[in-house]
PQR file with spaces between the fields and no chain letter, atoms N, CA, C, O and H, PARSE charges and radii, in Angstrom:
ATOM       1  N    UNK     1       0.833   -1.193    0.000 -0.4000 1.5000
ATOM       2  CA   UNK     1       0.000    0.000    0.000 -0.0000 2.0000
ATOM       3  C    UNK     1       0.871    1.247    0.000  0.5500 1.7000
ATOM       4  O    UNK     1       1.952    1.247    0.587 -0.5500 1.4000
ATOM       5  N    UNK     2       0.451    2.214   -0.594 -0.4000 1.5000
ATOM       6  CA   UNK     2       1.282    3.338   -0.637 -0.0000 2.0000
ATOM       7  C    UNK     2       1.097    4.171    0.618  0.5500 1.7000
ATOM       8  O    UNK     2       0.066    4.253    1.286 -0.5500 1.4000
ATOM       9  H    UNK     2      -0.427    2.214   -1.072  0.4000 1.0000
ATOM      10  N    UNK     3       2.176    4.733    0.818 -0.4000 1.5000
ATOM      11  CA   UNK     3       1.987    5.651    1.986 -0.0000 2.0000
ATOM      12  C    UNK     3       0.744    6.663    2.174  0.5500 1.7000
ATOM      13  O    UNK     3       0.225    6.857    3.274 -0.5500 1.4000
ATOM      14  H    UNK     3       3.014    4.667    0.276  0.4000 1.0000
ATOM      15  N    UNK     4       0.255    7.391    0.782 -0.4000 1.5000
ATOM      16  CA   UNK     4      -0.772    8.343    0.752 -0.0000 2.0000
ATOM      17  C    UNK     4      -1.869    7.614    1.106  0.5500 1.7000
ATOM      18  O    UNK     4      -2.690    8.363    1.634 -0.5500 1.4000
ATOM      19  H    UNK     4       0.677    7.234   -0.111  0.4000 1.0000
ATOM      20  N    UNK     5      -2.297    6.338    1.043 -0.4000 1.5000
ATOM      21  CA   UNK     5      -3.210    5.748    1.171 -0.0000 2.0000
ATOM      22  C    UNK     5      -3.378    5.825    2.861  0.5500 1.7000
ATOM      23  O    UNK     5      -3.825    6.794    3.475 -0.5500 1.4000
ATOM      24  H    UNK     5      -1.630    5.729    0.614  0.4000 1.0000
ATOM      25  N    UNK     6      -2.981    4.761    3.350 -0.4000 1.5000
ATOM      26  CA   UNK     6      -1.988    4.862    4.795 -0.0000 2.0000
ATOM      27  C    UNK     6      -2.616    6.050    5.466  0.5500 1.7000
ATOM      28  O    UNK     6      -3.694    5.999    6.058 -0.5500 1.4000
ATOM      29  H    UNK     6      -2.618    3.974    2.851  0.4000 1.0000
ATOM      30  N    UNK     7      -1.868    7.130    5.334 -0.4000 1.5000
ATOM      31  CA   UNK     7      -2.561    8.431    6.022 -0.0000 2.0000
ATOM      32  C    UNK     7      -3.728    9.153    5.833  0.5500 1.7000
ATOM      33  O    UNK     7      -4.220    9.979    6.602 -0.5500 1.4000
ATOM      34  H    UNK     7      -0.992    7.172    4.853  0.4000 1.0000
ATOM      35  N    UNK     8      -4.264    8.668    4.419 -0.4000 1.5000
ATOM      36  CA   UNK     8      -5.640    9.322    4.655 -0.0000 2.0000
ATOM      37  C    UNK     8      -6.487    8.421    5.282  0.5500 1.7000
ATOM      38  O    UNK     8      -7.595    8.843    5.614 -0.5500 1.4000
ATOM      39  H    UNK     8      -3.864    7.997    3.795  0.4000 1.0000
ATOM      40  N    UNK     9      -6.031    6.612    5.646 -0.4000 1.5000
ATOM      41  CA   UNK     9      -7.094    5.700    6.144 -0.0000 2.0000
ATOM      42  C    UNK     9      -7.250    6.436    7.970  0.5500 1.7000
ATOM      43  O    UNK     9      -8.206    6.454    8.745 -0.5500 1.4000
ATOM      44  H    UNK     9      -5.131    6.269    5.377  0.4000 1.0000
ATOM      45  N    UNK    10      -5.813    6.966    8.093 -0.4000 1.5000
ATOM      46  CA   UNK    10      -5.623    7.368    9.385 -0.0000 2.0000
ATOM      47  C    UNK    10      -6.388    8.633    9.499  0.5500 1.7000
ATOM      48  O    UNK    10      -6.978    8.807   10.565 -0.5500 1.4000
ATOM      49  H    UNK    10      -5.037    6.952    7.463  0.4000 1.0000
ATOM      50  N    UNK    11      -6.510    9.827    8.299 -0.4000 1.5000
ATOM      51  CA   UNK    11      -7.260   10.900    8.858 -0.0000 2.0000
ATOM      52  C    UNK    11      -8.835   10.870    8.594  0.5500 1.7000
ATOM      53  O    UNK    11      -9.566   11.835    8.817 -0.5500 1.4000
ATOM      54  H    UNK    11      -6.031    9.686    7.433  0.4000 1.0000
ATOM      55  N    UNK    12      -9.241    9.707    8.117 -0.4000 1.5000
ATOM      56  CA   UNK    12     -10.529    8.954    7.980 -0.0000 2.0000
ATOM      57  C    UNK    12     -11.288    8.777    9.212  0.5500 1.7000
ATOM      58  O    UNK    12     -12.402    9.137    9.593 -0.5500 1.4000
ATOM      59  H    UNK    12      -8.646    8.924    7.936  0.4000 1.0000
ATOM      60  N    UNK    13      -9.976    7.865    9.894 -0.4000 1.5000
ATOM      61  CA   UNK    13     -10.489    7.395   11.275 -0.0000 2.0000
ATOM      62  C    UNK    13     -10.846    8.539   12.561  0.5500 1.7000
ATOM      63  O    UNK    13     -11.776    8.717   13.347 -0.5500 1.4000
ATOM      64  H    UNK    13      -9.071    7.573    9.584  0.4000 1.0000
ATOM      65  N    UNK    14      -9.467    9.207   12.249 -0.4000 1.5000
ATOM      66  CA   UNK    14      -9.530   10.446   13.207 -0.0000 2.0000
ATOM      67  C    UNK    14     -10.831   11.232   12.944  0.5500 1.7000
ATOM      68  O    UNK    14     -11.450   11.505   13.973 -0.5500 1.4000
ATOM      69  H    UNK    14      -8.711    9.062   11.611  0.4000 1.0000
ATOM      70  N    UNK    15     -11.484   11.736   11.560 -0.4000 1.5000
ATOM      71  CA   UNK    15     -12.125   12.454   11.532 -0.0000 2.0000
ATOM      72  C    UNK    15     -13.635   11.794   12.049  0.5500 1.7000
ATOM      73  O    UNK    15     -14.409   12.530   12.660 -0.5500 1.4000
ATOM      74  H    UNK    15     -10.981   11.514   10.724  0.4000 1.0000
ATOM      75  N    UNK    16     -13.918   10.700   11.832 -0.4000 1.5000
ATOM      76  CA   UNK    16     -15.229    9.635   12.137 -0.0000 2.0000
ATOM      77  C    UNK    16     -14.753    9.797   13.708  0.5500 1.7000
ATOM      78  O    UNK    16     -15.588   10.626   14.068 -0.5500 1.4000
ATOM      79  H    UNK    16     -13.289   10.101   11.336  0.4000 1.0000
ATOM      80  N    UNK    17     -14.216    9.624   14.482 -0.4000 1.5000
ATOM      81  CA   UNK    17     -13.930    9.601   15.531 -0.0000 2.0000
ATOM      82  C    UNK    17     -14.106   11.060   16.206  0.5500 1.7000
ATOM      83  O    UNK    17     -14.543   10.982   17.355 -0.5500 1.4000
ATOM      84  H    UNK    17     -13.537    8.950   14.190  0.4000 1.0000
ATOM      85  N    UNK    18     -13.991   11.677   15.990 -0.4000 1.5000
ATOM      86  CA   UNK    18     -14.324   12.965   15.896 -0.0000 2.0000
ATOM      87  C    UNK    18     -15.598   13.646   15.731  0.5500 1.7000
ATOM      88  O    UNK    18     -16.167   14.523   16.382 -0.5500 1.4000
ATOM      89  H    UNK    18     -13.636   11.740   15.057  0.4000 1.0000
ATOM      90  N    UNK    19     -15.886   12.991   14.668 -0.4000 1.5000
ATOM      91  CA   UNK    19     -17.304   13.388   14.677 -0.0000 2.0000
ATOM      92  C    UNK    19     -18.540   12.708   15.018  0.5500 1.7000
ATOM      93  O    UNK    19     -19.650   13.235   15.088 -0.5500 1.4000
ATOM      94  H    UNK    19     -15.424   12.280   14.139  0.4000 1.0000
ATOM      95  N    UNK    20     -18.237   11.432   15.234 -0.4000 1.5000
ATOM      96  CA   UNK    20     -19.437   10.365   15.880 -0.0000 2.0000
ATOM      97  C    UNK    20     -19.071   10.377   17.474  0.5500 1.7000
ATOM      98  O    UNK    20     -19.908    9.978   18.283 -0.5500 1.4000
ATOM      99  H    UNK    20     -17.335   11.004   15.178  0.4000 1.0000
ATOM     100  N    UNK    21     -17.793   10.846   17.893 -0.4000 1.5000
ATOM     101  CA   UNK    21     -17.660   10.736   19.325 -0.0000 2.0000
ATOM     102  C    UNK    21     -16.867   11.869   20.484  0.5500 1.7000
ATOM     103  O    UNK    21     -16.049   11.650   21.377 -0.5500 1.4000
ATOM     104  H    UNK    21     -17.113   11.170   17.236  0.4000 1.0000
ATOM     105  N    UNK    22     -17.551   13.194   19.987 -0.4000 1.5000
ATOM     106  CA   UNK    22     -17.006   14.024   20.410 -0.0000 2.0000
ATOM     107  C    UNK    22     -17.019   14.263   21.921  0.5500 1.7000
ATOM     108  O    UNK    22     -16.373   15.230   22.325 -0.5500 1.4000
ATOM     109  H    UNK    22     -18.216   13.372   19.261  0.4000 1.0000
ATOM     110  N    UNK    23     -17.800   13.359   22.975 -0.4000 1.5000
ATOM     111  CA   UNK    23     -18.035   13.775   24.209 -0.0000 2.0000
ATOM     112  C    UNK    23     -16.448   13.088   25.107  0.5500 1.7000
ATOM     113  O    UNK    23     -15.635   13.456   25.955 -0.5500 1.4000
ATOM     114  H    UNK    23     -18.326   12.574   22.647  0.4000 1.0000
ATOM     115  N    UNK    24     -16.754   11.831   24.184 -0.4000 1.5000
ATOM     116  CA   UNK    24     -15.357   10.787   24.895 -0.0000 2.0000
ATOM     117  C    UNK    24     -14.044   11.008   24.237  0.5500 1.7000
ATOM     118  O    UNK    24     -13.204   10.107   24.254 -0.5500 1.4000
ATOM     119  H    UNK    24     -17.415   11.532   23.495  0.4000 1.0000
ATOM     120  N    UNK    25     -13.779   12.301   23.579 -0.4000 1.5000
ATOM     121  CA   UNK    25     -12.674   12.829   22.719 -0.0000 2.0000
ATOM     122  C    UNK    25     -12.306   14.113   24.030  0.5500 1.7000
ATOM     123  O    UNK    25     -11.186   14.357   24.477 -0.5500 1.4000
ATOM     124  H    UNK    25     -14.461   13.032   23.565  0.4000 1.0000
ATOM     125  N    UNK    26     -13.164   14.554   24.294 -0.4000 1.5000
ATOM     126  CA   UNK    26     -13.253   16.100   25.336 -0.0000 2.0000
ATOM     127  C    UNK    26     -12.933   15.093   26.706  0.5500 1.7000
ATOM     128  O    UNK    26     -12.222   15.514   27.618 -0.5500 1.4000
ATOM     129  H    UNK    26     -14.075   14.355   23.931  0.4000 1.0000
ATOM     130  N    UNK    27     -13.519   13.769   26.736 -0.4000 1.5000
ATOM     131  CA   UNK    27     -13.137   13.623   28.685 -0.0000 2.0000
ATOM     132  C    UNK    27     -11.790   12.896   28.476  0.5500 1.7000
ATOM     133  O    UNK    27     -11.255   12.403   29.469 -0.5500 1.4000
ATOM     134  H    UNK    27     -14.096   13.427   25.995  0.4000 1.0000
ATOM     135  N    UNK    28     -11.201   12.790   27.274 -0.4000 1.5000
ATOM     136  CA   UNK    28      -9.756   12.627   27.124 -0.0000 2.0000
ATOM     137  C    UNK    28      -8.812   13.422   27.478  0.5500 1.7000
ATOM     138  O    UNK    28      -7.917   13.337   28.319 -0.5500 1.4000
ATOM     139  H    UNK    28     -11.636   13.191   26.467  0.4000 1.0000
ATOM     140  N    UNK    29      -9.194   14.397   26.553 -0.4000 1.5000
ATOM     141  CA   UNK    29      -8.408   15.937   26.408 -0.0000 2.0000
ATOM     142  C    UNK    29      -8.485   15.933   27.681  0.5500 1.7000
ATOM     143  O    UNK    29      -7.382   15.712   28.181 -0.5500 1.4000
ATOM     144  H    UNK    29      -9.921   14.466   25.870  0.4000 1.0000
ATOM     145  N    UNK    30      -9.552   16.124   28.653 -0.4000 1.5000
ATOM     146  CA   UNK    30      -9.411   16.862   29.897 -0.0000 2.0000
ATOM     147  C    UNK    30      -8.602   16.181   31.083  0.5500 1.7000
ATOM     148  O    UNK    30      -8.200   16.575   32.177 -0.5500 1.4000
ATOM     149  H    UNK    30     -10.448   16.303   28.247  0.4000 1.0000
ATOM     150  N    UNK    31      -8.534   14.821   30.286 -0.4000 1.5000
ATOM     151  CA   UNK    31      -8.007   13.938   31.880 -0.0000 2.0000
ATOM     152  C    UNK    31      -6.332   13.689   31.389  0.5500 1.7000
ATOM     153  O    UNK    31      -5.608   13.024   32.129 -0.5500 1.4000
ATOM     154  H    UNK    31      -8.861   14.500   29.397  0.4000 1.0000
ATOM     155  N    UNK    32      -5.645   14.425   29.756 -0.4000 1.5000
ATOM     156  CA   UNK    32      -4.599   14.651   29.548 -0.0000 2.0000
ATOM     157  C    UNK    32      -4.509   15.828   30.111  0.5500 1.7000
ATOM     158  O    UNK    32      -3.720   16.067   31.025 -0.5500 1.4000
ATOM     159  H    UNK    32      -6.234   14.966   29.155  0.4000 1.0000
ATOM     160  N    UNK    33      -5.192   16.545   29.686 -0.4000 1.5000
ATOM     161  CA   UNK    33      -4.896   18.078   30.549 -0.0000 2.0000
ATOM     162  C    UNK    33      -4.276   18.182   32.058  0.5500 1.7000
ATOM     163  O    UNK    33      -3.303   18.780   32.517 -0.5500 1.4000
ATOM     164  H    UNK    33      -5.832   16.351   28.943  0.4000 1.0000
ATOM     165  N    UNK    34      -5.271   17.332   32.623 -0.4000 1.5000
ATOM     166  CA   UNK    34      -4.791   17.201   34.001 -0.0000 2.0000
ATOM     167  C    UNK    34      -3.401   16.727   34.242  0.5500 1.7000
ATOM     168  O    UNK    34      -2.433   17.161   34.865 -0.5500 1.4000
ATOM     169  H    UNK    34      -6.062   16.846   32.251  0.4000 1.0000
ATOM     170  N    UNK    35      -3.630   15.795   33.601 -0.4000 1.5000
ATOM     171  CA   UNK    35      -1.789   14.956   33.524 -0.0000 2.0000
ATOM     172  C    UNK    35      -0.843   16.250   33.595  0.5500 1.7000
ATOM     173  O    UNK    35      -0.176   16.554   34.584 -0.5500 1.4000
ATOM     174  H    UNK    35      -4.417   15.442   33.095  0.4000 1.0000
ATOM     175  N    UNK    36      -0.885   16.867   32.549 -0.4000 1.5000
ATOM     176  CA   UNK    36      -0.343   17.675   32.075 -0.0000 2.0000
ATOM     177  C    UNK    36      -0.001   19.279   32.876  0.5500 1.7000
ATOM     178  O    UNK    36       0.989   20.009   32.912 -0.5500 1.4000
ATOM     179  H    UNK    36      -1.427   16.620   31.745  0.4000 1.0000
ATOM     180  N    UNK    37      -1.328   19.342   33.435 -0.4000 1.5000
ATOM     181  CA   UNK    37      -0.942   20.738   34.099 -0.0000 2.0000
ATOM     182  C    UNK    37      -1.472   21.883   33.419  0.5500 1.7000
ATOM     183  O    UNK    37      -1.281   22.975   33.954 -0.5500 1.4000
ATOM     184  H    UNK    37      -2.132   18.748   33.406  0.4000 1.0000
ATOM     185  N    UNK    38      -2.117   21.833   32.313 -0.4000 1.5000
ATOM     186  CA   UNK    38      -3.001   22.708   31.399 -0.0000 2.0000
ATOM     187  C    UNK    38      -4.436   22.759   31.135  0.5500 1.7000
ATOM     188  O    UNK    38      -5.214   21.851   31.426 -0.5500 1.4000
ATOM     189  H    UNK    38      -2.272   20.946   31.879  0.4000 1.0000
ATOM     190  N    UNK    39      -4.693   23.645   30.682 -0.4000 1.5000
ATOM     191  CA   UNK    39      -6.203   23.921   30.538 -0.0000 2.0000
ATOM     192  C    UNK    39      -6.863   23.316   29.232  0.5500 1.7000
ATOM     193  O    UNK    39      -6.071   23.252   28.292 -0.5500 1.4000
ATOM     194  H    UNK    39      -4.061   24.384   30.446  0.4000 1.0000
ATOM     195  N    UNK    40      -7.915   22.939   29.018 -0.4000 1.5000
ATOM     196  CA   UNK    40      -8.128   22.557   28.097 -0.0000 2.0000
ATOM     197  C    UNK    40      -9.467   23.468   27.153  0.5500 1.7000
ATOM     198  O    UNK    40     -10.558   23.921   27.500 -0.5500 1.4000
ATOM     199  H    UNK    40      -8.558   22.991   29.782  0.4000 1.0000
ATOM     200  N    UNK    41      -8.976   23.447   26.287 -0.4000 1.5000
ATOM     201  CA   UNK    41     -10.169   24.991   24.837 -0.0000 2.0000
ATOM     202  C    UNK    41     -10.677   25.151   23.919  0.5500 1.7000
ATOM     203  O    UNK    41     -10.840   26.086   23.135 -0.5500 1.4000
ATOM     204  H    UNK    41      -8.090   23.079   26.005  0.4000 1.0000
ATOM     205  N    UNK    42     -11.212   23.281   24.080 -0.4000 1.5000
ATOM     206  CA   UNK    42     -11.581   23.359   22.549 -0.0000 2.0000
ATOM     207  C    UNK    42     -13.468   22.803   23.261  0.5500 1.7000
ATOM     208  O    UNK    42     -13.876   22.385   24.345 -0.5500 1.4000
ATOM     209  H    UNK    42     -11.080   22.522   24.717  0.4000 1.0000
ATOM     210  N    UNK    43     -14.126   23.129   21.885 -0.4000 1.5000
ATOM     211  CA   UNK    43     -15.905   22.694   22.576 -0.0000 2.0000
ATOM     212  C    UNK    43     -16.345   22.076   21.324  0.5500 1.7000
ATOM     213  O    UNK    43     -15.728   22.238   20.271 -0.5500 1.4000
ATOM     214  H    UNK    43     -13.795   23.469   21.004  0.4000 1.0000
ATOM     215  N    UNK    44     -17.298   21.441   21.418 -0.4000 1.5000
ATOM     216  CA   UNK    44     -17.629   20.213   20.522 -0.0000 2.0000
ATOM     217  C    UNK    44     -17.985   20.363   19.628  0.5500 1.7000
ATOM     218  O    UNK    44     -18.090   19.462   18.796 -0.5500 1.4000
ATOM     219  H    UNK    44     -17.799   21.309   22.274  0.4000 1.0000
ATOM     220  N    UNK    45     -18.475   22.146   19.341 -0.4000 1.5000
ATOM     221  CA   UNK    45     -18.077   22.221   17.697 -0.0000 2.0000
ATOM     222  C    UNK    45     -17.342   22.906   17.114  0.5500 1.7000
ATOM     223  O    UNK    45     -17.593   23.424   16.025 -0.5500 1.4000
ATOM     224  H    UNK    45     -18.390   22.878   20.017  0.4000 1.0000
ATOM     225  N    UNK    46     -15.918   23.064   17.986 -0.4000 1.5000
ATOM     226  CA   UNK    46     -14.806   22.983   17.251 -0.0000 2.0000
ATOM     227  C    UNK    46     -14.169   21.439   17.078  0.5500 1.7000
ATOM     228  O    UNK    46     -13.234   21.225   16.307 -0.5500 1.4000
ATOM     229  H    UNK    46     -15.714   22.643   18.870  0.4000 1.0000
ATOM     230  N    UNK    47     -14.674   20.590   17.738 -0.4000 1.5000
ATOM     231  CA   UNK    47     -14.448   19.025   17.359 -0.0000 2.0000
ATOM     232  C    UNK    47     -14.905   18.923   16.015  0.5500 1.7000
ATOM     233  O    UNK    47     -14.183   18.604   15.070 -0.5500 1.4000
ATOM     234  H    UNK    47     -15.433   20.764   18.364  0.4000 1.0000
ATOM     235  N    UNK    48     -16.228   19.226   15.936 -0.4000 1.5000
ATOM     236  CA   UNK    48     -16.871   18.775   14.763 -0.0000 2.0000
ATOM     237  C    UNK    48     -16.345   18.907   13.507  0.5500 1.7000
ATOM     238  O    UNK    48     -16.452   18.155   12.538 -0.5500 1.4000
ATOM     239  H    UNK    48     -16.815   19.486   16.703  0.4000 1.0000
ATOM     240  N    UNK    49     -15.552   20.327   13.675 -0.4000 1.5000
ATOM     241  CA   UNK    49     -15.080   20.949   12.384 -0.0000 2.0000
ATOM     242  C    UNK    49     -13.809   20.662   12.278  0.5500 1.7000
ATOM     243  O    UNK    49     -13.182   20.798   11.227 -0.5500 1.4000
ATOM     244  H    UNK    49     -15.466   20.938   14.462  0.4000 1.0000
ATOM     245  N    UNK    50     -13.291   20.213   13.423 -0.4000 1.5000
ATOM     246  CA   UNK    50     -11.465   19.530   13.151 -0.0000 2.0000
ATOM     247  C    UNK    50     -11.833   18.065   12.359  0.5500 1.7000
ATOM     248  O    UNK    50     -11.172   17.580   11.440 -0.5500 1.4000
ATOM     249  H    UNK    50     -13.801   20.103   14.276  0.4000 1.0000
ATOM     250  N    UNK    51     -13.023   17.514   12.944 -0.4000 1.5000
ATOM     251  CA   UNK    51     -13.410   16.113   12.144 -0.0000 2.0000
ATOM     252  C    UNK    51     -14.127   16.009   10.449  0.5500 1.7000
ATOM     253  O    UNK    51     -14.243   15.108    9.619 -0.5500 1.4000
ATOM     254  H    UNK    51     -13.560   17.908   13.690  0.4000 1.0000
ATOM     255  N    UNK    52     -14.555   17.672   10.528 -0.4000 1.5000
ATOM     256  CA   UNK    52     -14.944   17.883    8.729 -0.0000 2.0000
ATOM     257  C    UNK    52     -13.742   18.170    8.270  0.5500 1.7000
ATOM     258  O    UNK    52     -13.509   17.828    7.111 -0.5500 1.4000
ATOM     259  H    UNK    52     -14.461   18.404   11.203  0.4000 1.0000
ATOM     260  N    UNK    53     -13.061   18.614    8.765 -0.4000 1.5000
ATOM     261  CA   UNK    53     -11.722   19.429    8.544 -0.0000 2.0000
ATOM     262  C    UNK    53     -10.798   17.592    7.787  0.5500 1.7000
ATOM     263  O    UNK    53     -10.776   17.360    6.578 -0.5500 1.4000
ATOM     264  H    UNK    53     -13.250   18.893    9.706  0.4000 1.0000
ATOM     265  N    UNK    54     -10.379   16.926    8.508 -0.4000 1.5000
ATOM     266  CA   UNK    54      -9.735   15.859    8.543 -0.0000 2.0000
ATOM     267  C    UNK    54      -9.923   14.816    7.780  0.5500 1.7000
ATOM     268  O    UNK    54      -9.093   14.129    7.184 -0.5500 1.4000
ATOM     269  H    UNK    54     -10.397   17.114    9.490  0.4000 1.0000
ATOM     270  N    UNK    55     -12.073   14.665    7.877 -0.4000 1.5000
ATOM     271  CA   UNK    55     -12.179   14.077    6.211 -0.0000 2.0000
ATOM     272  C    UNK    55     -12.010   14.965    4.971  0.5500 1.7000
ATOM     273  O    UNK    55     -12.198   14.192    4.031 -0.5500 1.4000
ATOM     274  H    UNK    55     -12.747   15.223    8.361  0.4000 1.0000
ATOM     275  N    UNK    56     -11.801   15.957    4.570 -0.4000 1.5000
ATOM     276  CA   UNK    56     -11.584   16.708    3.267 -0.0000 2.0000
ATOM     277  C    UNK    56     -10.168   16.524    3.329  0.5500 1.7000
ATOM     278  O    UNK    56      -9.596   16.393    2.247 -0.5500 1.4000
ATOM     279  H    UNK    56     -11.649   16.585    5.334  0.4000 1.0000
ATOM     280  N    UNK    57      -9.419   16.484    4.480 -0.4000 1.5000
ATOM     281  CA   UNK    57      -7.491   15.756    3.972 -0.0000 2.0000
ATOM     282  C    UNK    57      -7.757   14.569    3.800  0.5500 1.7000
ATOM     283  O    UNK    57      -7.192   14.354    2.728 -0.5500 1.4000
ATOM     284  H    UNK    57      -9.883   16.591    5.359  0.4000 1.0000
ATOM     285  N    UNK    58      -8.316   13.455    4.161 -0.4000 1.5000
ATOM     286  CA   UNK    58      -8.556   12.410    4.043 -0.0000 2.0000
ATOM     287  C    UNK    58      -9.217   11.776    2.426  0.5500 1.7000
ATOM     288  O    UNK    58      -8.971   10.749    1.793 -0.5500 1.4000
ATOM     289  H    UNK    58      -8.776   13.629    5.032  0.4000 1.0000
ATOM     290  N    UNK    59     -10.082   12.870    2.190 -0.4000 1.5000
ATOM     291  CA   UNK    59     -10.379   12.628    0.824 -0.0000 2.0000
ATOM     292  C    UNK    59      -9.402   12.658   -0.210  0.5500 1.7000
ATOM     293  O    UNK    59      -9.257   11.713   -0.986 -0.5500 1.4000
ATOM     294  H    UNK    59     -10.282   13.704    2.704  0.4000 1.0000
ATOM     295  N    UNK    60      -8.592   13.904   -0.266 -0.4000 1.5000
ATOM     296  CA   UNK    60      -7.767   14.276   -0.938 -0.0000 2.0000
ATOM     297  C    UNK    60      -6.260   13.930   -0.756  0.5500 1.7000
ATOM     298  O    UNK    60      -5.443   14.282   -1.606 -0.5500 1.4000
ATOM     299  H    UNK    60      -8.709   14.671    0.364  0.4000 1.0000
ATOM     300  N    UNK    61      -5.938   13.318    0.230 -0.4000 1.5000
ATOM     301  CA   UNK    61      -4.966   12.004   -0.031 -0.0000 2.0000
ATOM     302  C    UNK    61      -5.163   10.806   -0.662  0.5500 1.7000
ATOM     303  O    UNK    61      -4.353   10.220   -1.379 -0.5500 1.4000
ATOM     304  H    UNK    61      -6.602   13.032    0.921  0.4000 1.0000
ATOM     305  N    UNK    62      -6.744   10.321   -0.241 -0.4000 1.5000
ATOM     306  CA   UNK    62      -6.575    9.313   -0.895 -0.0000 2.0000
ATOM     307  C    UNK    62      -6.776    9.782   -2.471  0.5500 1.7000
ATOM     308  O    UNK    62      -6.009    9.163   -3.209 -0.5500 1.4000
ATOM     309  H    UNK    62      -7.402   10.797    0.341  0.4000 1.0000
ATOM     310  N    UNK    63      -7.488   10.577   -3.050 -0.4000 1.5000
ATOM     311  CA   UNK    63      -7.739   11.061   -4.516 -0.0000 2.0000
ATOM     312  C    UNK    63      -6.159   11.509   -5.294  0.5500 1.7000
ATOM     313  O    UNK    63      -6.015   11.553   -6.516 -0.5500 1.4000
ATOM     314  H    UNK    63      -8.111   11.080   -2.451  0.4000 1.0000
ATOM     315  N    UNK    64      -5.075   11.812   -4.296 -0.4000 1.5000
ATOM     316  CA   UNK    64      -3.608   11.906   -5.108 -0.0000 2.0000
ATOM     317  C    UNK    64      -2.922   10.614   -4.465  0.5500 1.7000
ATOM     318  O    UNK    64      -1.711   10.764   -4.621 -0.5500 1.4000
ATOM     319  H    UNK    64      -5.191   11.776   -3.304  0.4000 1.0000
ATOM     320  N    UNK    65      -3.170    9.461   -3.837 -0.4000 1.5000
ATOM     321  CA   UNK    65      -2.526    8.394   -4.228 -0.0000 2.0000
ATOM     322  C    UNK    65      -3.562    7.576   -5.057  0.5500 1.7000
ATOM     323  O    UNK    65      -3.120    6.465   -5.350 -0.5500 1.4000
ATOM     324  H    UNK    65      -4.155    9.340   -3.710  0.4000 1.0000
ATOM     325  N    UNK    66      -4.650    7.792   -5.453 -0.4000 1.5000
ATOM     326  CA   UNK    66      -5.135    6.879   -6.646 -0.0000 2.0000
ATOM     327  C    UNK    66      -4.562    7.512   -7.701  0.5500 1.7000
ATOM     328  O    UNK    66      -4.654    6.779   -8.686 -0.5500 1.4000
ATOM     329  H    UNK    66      -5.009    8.695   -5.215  0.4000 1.0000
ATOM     330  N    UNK    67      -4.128    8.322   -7.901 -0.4000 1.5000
ATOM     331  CA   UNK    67      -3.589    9.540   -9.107 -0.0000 2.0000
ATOM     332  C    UNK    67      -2.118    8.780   -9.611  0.5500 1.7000
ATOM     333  O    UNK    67      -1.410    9.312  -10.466 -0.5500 1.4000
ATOM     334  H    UNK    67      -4.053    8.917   -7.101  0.4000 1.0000
């Protein structure tokens, strides 16, 4: 498999993940946050749109490794 393939299966997943499961994406962030020592600033529809965001790279990797 080619590499372009590869990463858009990955920003596929991320973005479905993202957008079918934005509540258990935020009690992540927040319980890294904690780890971490930082605040956390993102709200679930800026999830939504990092996950529309991620399938349109996702499309268009895979559309230049079928190329």
């Amino acid at each position: 498999m080619e590499r372009n393939v590869i990463r858009s299966i990955i920003f596929l997943v991320a973005g479905l993940v993202l957008l079918f499961f934005p509540k258990y994406v935020m009690k992540m962030q927040e319980f890294v946050a904690k780890k971490l020592y930082r605040t956390r600033s993102s709200s679930p529809t800026a999830l939504k749109y990092m996950g529309i965001a991620f399938l349109i790279v996702a499309v268009v990797l895979f559309l230049y490794a079928t190329n």
